[in-house]
C-alpha positions in Angstrom: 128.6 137.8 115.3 129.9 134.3 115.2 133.2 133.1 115.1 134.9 129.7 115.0 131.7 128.7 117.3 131.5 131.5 119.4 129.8 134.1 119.6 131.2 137.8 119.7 129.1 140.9 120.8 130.1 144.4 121.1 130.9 145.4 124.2 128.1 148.0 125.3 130.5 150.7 127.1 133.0 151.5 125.0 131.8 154.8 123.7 131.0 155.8 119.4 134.7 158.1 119.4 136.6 155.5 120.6 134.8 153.0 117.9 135.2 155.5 115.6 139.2 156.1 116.3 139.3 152.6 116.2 137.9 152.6 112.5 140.8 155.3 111.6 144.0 153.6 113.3 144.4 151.4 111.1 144.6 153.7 108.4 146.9 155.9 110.5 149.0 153.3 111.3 149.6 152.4 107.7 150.5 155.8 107.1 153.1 156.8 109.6 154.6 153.7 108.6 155.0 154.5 105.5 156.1 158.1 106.2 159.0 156.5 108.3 159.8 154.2 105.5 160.3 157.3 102.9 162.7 159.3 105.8 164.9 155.7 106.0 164.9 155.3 102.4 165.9 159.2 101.5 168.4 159.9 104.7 168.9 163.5 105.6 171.3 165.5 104.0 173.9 167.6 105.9 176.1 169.5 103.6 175.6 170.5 99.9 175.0 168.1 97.1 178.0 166.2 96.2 178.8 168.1 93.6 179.3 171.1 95.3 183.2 172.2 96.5 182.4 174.2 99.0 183.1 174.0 103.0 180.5 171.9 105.2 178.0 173.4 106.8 179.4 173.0 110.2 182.7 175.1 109.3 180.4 177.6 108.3 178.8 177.4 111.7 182.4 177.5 113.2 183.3 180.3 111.6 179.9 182.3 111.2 180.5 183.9 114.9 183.8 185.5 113.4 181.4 187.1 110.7 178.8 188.4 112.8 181.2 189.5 115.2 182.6 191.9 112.0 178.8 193.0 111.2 178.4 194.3 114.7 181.5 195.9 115.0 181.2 198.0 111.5 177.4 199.1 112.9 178.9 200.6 115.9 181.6 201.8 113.9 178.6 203.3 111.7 177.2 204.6 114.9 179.9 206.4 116.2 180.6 208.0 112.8 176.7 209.4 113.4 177.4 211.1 116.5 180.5 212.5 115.0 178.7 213.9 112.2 176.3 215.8 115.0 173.5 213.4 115.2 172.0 212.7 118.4 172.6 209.5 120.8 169.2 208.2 120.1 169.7 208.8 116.2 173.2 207.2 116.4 171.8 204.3 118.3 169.2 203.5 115.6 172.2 203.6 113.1 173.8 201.0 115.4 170.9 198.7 115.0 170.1 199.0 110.8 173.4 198.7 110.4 173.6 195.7 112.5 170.2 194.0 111.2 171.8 194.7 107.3 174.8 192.6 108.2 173.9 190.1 110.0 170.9 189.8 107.4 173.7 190.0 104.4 175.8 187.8 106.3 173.1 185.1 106.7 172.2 185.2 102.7 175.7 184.9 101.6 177.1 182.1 103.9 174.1 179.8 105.3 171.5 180.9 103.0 173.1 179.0 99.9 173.1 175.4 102.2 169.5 175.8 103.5 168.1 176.7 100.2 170.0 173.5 98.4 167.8 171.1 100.6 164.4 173.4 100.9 164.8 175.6 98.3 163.5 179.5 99.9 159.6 180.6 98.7 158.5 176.9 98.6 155.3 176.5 100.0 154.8 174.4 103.3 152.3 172.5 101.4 154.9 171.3 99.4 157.2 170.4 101.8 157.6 166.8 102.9 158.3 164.8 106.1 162.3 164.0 104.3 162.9 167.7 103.5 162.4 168.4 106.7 163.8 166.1 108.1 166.5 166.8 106.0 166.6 170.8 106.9 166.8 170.0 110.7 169.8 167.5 110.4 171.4 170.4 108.6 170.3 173.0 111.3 171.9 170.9 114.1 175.0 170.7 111.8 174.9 174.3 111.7 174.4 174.8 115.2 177.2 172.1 116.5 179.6 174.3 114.3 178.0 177.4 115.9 178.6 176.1 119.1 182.1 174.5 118.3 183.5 177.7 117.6 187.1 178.4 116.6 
């Protein structure tokens, strides 16, 4: 091939797969970029909407701890009332641990739940879901988890 006057030729050891990435990059290139460019134009969100009134999402990571602390507290409560009733240690203990997995579980869908599901709403498929909604959800998860481990 001839250029400007001189003359180009393949060079004979680069191998077909790197040719053939070569083919794709620019492609790929193009589309990361653009990827990027939809996650600066649509920042990620960190609380609810704007209309909503409720607390951020970090003071319901600072006080979530408080919460679950109450959910495991009632299942050993609900655990000792077990053995009190006659049931055995084993049967009390696996009282212990419904009780705890129901109120942790019910504790999750009333207080963090409602925030996750406003940026990725729950049941929609990961087909569906795009680079900014995730992006989006983890910005929220680390909002979450600062308040988790701010604490009161």
């Amino acid at each position: 091939m001839s250029h400007s006057g001189f003359r180009v030729r393949a060079i004979p050891f680069i191998s077909a797969s790197v040719r053939g990435v070569a083919r794709w990059l620019p492609t790929v290139l193009v589309a990361s970029v653009s990827a990027w460019g939809v996650s600066i134009l649509a920042p990620p969100r960190t609380s609810l909407p704007a209309d909503s009134s409720g607390p951020s999402i970090r003071a319901i990571g600072r006080g979530y701890p408080r919460g679950l602390a109450s959910a495991y507290a009632t299942a050993w409560l609900d655990g000792a009332e077990a053995l009190e009733s006659g049931r055995g240690i084993a049967e009390a203990l696996g009282v212990v641990e419904k009780a705890w997995k129901a109120g942790r579980t019910s504790l999750f869908d009333q207080k963090v739940a409602p925030y996750f599901s406003a940026v990725v709403p729950e049941g929609k498929p990961a087909s569906e879901t795009s680079i900014s909604d995730r992006a989006s959800l983890a910005a929220l998860w680390r909002e979450f988890a600062a308040g988790l481990a701010s604490g009161d």
